[in-house]
C-alpha positions as CSV (number, residue, x, y, z in Angstrom):
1,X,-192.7,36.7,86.8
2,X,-195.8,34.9,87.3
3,X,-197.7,35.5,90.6
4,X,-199.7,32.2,91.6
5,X,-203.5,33.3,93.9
6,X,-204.7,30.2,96.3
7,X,-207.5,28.6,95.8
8,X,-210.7,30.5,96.8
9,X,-208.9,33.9,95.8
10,X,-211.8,36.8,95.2
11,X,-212.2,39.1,92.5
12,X,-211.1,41.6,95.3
13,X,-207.8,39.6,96.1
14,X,-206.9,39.6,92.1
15,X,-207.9,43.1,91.9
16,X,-205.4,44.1,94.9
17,X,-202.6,42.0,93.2
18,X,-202.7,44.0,89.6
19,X,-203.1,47.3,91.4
20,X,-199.7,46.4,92.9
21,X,-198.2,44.9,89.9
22,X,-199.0,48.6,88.3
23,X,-197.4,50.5,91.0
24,X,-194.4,49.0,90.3
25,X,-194.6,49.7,86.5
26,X,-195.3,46.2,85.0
27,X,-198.1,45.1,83.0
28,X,-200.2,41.9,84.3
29,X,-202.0,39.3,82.3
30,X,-204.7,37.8,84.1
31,X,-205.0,33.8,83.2
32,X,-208.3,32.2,85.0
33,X,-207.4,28.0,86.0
34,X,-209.9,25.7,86.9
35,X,-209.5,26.8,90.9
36,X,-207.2,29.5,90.3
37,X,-205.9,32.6,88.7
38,X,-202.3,33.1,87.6
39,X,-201.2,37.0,87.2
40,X,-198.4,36.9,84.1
41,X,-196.5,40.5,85.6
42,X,-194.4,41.8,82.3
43,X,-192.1,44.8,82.7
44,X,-188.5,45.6,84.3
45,X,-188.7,43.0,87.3
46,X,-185.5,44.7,88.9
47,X,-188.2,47.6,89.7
48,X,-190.3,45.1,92.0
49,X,-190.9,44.6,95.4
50,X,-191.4,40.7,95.4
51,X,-192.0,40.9,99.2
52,X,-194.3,43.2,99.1
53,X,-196.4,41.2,96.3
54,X,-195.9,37.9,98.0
55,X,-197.0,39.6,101.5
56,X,-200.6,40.6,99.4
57,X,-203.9,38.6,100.6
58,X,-204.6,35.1,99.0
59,X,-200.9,35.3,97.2
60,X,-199.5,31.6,97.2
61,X,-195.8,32.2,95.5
62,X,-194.3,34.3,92.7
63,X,-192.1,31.9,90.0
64,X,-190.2,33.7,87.5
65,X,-190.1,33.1,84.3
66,X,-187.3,31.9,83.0
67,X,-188.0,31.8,78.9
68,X,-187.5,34.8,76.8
69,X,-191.4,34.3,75.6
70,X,-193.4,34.5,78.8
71,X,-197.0,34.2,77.9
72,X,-196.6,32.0,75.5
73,X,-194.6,29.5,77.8
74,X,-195.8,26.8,79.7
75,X,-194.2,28.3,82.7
76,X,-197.2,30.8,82.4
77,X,-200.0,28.7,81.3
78,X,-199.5,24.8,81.7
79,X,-203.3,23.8,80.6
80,X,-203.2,24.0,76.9
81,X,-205.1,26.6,74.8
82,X,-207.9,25.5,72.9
83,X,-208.9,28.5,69.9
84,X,-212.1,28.2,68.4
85,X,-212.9,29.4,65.3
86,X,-216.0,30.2,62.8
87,X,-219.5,30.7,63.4
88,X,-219.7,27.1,64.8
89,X,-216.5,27.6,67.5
90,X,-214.8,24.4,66.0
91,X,-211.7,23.6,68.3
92,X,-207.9,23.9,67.3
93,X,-206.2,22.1,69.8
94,X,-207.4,19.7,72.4
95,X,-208.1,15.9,71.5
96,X,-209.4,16.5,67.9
97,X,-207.3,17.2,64.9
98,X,-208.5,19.8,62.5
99,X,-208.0,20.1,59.1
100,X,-208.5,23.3,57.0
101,X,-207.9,23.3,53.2
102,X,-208.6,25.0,50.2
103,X,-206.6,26.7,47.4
104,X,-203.7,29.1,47.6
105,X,-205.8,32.1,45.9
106,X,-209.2,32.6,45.3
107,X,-209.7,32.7,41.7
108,X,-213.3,33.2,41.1
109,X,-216.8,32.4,42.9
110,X,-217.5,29.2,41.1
111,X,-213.8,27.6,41.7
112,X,-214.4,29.1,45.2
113,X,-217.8,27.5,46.0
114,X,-217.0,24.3,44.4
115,X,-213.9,23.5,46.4
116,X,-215.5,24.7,49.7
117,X,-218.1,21.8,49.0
118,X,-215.2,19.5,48.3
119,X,-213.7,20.0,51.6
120,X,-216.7,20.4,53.9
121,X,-217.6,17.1,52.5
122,X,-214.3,15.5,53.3
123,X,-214.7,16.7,57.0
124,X,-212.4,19.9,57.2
125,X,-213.4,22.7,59.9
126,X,-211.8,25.2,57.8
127,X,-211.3,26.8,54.3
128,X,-208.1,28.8,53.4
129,X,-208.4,31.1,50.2
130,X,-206.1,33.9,49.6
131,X,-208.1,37.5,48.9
132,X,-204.5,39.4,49.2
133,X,-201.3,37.6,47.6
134,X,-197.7,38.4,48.5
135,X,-195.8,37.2,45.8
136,X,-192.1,37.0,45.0
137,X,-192.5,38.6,41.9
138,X,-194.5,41.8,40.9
139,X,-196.0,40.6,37.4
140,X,-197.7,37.3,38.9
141,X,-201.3,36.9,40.1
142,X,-202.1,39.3,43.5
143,X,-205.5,38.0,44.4
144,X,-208.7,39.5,44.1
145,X,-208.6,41.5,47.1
146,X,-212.5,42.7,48.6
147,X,-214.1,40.5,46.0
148,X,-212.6,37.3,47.1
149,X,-213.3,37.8,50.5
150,X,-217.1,38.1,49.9
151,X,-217.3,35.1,48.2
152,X,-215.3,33.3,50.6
153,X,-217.7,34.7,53.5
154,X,-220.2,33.4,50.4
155,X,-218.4,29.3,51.1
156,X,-218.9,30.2,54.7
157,X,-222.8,30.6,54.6
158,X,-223.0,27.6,52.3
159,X,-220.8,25.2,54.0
160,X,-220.7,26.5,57.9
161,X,-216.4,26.3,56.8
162,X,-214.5,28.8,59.1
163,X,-212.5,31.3,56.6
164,X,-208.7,31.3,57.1
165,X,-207.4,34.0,54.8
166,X,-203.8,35.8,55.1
167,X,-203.6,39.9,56.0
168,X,-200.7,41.3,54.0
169,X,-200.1,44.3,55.7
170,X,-202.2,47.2,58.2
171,X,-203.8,48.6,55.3
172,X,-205.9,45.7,54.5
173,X,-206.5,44.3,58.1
174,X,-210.4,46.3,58.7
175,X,-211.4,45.1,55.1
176,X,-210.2,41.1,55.8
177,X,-212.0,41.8,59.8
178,X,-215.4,42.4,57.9
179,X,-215.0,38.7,56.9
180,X,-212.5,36.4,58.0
181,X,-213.1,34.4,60.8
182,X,-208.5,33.2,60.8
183,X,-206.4,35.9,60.0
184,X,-203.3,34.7,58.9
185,X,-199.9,36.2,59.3
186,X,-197.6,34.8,56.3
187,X,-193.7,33.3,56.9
188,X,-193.2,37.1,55.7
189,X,-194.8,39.0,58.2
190,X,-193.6,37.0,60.8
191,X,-191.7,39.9,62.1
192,X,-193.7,42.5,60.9
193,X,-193.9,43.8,64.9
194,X,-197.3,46.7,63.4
195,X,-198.9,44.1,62.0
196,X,-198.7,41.4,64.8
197,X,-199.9,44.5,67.5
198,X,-203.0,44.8,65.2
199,X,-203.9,41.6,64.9
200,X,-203.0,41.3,68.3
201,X,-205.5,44.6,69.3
202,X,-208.6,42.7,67.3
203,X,-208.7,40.2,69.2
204,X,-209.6,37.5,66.1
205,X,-208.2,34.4,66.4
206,X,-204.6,34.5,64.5
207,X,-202.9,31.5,62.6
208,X,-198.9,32.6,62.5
209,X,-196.7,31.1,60.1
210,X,-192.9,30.4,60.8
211,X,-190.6,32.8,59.2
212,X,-188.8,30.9,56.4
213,X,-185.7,31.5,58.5
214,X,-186.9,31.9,61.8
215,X,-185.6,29.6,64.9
216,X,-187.8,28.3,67.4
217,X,-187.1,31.3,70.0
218,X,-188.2,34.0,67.7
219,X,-191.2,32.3,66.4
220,X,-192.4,32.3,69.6
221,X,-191.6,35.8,70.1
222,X,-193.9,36.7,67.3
223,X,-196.5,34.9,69.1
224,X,-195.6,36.8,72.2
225,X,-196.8,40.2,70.5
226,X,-200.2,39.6,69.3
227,X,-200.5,37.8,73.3
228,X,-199.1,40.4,74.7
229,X,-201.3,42.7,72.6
230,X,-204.4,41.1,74.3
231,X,-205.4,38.3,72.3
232,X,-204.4,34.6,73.3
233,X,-206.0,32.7,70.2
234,X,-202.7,32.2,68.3
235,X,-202.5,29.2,66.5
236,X,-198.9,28.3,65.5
237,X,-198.3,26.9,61.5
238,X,-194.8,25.2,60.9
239,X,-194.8,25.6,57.3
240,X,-191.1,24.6,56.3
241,X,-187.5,26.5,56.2
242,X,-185.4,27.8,54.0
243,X,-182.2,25.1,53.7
244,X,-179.8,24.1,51.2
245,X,-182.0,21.3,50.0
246,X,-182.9,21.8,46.2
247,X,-185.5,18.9,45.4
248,X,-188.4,20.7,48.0
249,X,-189.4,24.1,47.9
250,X,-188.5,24.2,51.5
251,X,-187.7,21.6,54.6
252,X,-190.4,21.0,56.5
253,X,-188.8,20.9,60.0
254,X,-191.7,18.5,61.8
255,X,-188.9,18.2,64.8
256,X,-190.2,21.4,66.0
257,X,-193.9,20.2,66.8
258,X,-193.2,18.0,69.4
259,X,-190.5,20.4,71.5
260,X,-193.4,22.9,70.8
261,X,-195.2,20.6,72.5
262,X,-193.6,21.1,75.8
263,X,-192.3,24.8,75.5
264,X,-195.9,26.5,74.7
265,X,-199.4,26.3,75.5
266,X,-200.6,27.1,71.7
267,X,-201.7,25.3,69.3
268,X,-199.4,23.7,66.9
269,X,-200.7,23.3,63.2
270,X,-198.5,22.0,59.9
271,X,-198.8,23.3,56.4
272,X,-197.1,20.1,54.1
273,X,-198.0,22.4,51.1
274,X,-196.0,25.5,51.6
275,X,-193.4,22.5,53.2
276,X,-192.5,20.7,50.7
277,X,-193.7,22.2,47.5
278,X,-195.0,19.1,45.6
279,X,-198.2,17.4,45.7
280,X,-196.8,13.7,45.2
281,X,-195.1,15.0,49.2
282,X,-198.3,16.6,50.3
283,X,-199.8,13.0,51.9
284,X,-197.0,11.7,53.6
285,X,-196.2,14.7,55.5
286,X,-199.6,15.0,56.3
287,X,-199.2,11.8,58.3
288,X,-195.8,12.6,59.6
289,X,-197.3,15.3,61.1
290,X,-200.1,14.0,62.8
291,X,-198.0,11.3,64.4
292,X,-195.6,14.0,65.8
293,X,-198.5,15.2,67.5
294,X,-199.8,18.4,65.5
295,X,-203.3,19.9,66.6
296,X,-204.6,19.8,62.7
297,X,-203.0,20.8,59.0
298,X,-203.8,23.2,56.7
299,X,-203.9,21.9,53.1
300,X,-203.9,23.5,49.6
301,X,-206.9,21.9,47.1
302,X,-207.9,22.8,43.9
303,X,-209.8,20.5,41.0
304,X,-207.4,21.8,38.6
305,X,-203.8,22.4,39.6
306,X,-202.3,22.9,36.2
307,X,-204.2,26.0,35.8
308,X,-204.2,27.0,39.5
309,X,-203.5,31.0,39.8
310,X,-200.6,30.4,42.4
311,X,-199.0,27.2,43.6
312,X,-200.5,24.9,41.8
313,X,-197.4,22.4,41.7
314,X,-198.6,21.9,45.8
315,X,-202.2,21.6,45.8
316,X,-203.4,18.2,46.0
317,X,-206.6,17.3,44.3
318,X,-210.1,17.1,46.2
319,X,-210.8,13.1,45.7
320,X,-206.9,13.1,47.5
321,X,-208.2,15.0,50.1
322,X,-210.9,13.1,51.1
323,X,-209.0,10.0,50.7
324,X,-206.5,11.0,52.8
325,X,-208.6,12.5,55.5
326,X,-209.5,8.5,56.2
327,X,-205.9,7.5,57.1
328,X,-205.5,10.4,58.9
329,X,-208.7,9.0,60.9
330,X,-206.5,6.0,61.5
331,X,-203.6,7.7,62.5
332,X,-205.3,10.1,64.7
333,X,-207.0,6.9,66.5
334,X,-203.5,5.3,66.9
335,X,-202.0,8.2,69.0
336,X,-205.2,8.4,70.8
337,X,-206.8,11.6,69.5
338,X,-209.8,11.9,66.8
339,X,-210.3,14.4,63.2
């Protein structure tokens, strides 16, 4: 349930509230409005004295909440989140459209540091680069591990990029905290419940990807642990299921960013790379995306695909990038929003 504080409510009055929502075993979430606070009260509701609560000083009603999710729903927070990210707090979410792009794995400095020019030039706010690589099979390429994440804390410094860069598992989460500025949960650790906690407990903006097979409800869910965990900056990736369809690597399911749209507060971001598979796809989903109302994309780039470590069949070139990054100007502009 969701306890709603008049306007004017002290720190005293909020104070009083919680202290009650603990007697009766529940766990509050404090959410500060514009000229009010909302107390998110998550626990066993049967255990609760609503009367008693409503009854409290400067208490204007208690709404339950009815989705499974509660503080990701809107029914907790109806203003939408805004995460920023990187040394210069660049928004995800809001009125502007961010992109972040870069290539699947982070081969070697020079690759690295030429690429991260490539998209800082084009006008992205972020630079993805795997240091850790979960891979399908055992014998391909597994990233570079702490050596790719100094140089891509290396791109940072030269560029002013935000670093998105996956955590694999708890054992590598302190190592990617040293220099990661997104730490992003993969389609396979969507339900990885340890790992979500953790990333949950540091409190460093998290970009969650969509199980392969996930529906919309458990998505959410996994958002709901690193929330409930104590940090709100979860940015949400749709990056494509797993269907029957044979001539994409998976279905990129864009219908879900618009009833996002009206279900959660978060951010909603789209990954056409992991979505469809193929770079011919790459642009045009790009642009589907933005005009079903995503908050950015993140893109895979590299200046030579064909030899690309991982996923090079996806990754669009660098002059497509920054080609592309004009009609998505357009587009944006169109729906009333700017990137």
């Amino acid at each position: 349930m969701v306890v709603v504080m008049r306007p004017g409510a002290t720190e005293a009055d909020v104070q009083h509230v919680v202290c009650l929502v603990r007697e009766f075993g529940m766990k509050e979430h404090l959410i500060y409005g514009t000229d009010r606070v909302v107390i998110a009260c998550i626990g066993d509701k049967r255990m609760v004295d609503k009367q008693a609560i409503e009854n409290a000083p400067m208490v204007e009603k208690i709404v339950p909440i009815l989705a499974p999710y509660k503080l990701a729903s809107v029914e907790v927070k109806s203003t939408k989140t805004i995460v920023e990210i990187g040394p210069q707090r660049l928004p995800i979410g809001g009125q502007r459209i961010a992109v972040i792009a870069g290539p699947c794995a982070v081969e070697g400095r020079d690759q690295l540091l030429r690429i991260a020019q490539a998209v800082a030039k084009a006008g992205c706010v972020g630079l993805r680069g795997g240091a850790f690589k979960p891979r399908t099979s055992p014998y391909t390429f597994q990233g570079l591990g702490e050596e790719a994440l100094k140089i891509l804390a290396e791109a940072r410094q030269l560029t002013g990029l935000a670093i998105v860069t996956e955590v694999t598992g708890l054992e590598h989460l302190d190592i990617c905290l040293e220099y990661a500025d997104v730490l992003q949960i993969g389609a396979r650790n969507m339900q990885h419940y340890p790992l979500l906690e953790a990333v949950g407990r540091s409190g460093r903006p998290v970009l969650l990807k969509r199980g392969m097979s996930a529906q919309l409800d458990e998505f959410l869910l996994a958002a709901e642990y690193i929330i409930s965990a104590g940090n709100p900056n979860v940015i949400l990736c749709e990056r494509g299921i797993r269907t029957f369809e044979q001539y994409v690597r998976n279905t990129l399911a864009l219908a879900i960013v618009p009833e996002l749209a009206v279900r959660t507060h978060l951010p909603v971001i789209v990954d056409p790379s992991h979505g469809t598979g193929h770079a011919h796809l790459v642009p045009a989903m790009c642009r589907a995306a933005v005009a079903a109302g995503a908050d950015g994309l993140i893109i895979e780039c590299h200046f030579d695909p064909e030899h690309a470590a991982s996923d090079g069949a996806q990754c669009i070139r660098p002059d497509v990038l920054a080609a592309e990054m004009q009609v998505l100007r357009r587009i944006a502009q169109a729906i009333g929003r700017q990137l």
